[in-house]
C-alpha positions in Angstrom: 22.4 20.6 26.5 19.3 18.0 25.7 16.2 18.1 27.7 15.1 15.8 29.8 12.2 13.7 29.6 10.4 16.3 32.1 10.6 18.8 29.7 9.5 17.1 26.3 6.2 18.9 25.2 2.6 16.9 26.1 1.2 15.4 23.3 -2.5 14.6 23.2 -5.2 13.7 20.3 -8.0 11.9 18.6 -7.0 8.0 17.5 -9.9 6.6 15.2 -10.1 2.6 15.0 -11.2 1.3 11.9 -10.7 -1.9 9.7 -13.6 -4.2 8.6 -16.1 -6.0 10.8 -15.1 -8.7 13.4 -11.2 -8.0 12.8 -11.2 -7.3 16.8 -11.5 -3.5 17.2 -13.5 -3.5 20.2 -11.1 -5.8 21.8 -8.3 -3.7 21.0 -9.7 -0.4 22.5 -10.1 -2.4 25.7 -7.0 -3.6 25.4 -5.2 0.3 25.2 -7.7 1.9 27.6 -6.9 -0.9 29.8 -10.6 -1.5 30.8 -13.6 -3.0 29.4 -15.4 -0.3 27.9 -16.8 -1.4 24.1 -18.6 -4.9 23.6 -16.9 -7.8 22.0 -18.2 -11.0 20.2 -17.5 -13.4 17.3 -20.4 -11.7 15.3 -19.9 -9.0 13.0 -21.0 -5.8 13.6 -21.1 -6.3 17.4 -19.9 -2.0 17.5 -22.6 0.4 16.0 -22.0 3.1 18.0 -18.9 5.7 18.2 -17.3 4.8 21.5 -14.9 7.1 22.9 -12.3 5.6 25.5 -9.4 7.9 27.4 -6.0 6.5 28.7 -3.8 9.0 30.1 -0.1 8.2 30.6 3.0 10.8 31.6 3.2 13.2 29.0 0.7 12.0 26.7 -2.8 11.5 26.7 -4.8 9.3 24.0 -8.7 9.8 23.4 -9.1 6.6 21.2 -12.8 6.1 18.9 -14.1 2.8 18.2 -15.8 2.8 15.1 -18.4 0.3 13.6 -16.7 -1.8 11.0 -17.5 -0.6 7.7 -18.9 -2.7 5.1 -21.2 -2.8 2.4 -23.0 -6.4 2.4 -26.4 -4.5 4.1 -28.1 -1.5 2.6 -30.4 -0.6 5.3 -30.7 2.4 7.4 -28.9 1.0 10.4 -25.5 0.0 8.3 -25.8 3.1 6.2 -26.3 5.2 9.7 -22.8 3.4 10.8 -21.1 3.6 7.5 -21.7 7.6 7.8 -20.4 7.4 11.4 -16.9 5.8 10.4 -16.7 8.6 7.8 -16.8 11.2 10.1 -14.9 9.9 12.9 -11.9 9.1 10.5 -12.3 12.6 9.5 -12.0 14.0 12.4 -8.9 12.5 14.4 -5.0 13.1 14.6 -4.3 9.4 13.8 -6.1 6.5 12.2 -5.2 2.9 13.1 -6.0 0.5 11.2 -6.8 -3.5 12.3 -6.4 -6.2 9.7 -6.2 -9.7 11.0 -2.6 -11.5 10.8 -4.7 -14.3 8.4 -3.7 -12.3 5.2 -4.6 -9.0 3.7 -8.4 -9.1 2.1 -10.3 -7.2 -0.5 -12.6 -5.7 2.4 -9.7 -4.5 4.2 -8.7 -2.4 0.7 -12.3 -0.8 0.9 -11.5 0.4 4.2 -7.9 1.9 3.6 -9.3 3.5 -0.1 -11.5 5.8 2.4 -9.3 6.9 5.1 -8.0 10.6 3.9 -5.0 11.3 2.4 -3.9 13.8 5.1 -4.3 11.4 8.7 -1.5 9.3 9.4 -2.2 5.6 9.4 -0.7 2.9 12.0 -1.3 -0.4 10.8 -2.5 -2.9 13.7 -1.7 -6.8 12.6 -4.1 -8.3 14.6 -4.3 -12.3 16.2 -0.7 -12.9 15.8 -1.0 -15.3 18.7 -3.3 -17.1 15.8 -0.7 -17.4 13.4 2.2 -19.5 14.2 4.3 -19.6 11.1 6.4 -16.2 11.7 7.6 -16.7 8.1 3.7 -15.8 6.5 3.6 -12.7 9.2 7.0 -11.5 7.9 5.6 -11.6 4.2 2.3 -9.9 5.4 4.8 -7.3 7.1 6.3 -6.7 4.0 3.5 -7.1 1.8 1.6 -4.2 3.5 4.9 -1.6 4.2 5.0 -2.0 0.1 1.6 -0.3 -0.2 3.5 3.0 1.3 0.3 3.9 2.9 1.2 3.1 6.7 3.0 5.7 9.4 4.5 2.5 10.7 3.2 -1.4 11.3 2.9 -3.2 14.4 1.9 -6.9 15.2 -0.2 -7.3 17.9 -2.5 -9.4 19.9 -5.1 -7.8 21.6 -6.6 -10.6 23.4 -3.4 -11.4 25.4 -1.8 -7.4 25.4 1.2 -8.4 23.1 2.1 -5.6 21.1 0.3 -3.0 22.8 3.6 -0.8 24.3 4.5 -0.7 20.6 1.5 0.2 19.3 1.0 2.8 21.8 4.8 4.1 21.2 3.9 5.0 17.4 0.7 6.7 17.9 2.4 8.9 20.8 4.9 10.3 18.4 2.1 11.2 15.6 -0.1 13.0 17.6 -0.1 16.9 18.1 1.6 19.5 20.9 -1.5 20.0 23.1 -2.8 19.8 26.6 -5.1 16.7 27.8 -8.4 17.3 26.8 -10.0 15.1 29.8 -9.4 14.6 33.3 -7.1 12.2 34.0 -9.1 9.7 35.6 -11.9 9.5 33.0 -11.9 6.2 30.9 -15.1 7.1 28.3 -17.9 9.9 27.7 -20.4 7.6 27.1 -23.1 7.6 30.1 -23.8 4.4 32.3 -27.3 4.1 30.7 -26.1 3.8 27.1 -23.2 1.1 28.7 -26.2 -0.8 30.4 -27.8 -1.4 26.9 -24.5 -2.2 25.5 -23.8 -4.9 28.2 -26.9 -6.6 27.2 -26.5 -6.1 24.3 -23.3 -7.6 24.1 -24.9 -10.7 26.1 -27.6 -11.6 23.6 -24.7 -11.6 20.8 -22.8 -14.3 23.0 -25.6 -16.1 24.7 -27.8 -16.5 21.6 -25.3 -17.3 19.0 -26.1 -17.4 15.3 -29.9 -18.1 16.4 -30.4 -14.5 16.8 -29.8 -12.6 13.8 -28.2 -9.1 13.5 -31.8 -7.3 13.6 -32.2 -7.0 17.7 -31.4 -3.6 19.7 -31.5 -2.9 23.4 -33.7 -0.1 24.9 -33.0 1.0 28.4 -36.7 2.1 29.8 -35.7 3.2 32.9 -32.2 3.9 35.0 -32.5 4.9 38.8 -29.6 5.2 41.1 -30.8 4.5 45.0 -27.4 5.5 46.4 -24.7 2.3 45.1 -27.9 0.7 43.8 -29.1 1.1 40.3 -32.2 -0.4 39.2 -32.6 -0.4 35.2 -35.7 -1.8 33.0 -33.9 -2.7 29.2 -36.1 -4.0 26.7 -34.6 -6.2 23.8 -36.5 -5.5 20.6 -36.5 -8.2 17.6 -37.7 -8.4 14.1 -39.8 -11.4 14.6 -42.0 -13.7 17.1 -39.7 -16.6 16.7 -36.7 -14.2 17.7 -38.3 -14.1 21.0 -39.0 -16.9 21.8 -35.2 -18.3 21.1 -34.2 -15.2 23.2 -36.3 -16.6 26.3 -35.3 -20.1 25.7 -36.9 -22.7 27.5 -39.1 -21.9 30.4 -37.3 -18.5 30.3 -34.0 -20.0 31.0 -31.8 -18.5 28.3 -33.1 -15.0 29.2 -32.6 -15.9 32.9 -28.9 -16.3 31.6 -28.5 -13.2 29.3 -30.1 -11.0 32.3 -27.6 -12.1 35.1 -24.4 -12.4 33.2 -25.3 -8.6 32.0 -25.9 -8.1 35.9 -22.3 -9.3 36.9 -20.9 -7.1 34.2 -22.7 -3.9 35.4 -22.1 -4.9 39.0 -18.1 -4.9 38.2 -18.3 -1.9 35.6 -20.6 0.5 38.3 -18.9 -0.3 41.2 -21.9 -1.4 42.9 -25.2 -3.6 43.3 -27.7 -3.7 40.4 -31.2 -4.7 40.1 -31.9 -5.3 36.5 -34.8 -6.5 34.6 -35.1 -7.4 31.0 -38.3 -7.9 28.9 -38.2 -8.8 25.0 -40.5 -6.7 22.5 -41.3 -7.7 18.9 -40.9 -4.9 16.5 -40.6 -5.1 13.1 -38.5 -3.5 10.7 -36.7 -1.2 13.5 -33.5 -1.8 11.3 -34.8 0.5 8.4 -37.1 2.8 10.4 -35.0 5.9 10.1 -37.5 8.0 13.4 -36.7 5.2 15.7 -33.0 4.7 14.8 -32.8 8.2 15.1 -34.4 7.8 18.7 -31.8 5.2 19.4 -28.7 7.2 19.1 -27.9 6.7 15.0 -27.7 9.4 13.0 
């Protein structure tokens, strides 16, 4: 007699995403979790923290970690701090998935898979296929990558529009262990509203300022108060240099007007409620290699 569905054994574990910067990682973990939880823009290295995000389905429960995108262009204490943290996270969980970009296969992507241990199975996550329509070059990339006998299984996906996502989920499922959930079901991520308030504005300056605003700026959250549904939060943007500033503030303020209330609408709709925020810019210089204030701002 087979058992039923009912009966089949819970399954529930740690999924690391990695892959190289700006191949859409963040995307993708909103994408599974089914909510926004990590930042997205077109600039690399947008992720520089661990974030942890939960989706629990019947019988299975997945606690997915979005990893900074490992690379090696930038030797300061900041990239070295996040290079550490994709180590250990990697290291750590049930299943690794991979995210390569359906363009083609690059020399960066290489570095990443040469570091993933021998001993974690890897899914392979072809990302943009919506980007690609010649289904001929994604059949050879297919190919090209279930030749390098390195991958648990490959999947196509698009995590912008959700294609692909059922599947992707289907393959982790059946690598991850026998085991209870490990968090409520209704919890989405671990990480506190404060450090999501920073990473809202953060995310903000990224898409507001563009490539005018290099990768040296950090957020700062000075103060968080909840007054019932009403938080009121102080964040403070720090920069490497005067002239950072003032292309952050823009034109009689304007730009930092914009940054402020777009990062409003997103707490508002993330919180569940009204939120009084405030942002101020501070010059400081060389935060990016100070190892006592990074260490102050959550790297390790």
């Amino acid at each position: 007699m087979n058992q039923g569905v009912a009966d089949a054994p819970h399954r529930a574990g740690y999924v690391a995403i990695v892959g190289r910067p700006n191949v859409g990682k963040s995307t993708l973990l909103n994408a599974l979790v089914g909510t926004k939880i990590s930042i997205t823009s077109r600039k690399a290295q947008t992720t520089r923290h661990r974030i942890l995000g939960v989706r629990t389905d019947a019988g299975v429960q997945f606690v997915f970690l979005d990893t900074p995108g490992f690379q090696n262009r930038h030797r300061n204490a900041l990239n070295r701090a996040m290079n550490k943290s994709v180590g250990e996270v990697v290291g750590a969980s049930d299943v690794a998935v991979l995210v390569i970009e359906a363009a083609g296969w690059r020399d960066a992507d290489a570095a990443v898979l040469a570091l993933l241990p021998a001993g974690v199975p890897i899914v392979l996550a072809i990302n943009k296929v919506d980007a690609v329509r010649d289904t001929a070059r994604l059949m050879e990339l297919g190919a090209r990558m279930g030749a390098l006998d390195r991958f648990a299984a490959i999947v196509p996906v698009s995590a912008r529009s959700g294609k692909g996502m059922d599947g992707l989920l289907a393959e982790i499922a059946r690598r991850l262990p026998e085991a209870p959930p490990m968090y409520d079901a209704d919890m989405l991520t671990d990480r506190p509203e404060r450090f999501l308030a920073a990473e809202i504005v953060r995310e903000k300056v990224f898409r507001l300022a563009g490539d005018e605003i290099p990768y040296g700026c950090e957020v700062v959250i000075d103060r968080f108060e909840e007054e019932g549904s009403l938080r009121r939060i102080l964040a403070t943007i720090l920069v490497d240099r005067q002239g950072h500033k003032a292309i952050l503030l823009g034109t009689g303020g304007e730009r930092m007007k914009r940054i402020a209330s777009e990062a409003r609408l997103d707490m508002e709709k993330l919180f569940g409620g009204r939120v009084y925020l405030e942002v101020w810019v501070k010059v400081k210089s060389g935060w990016a290699d100070n190892a006592a204030m990074l260490k102050t701002l959550g790297y390790r």
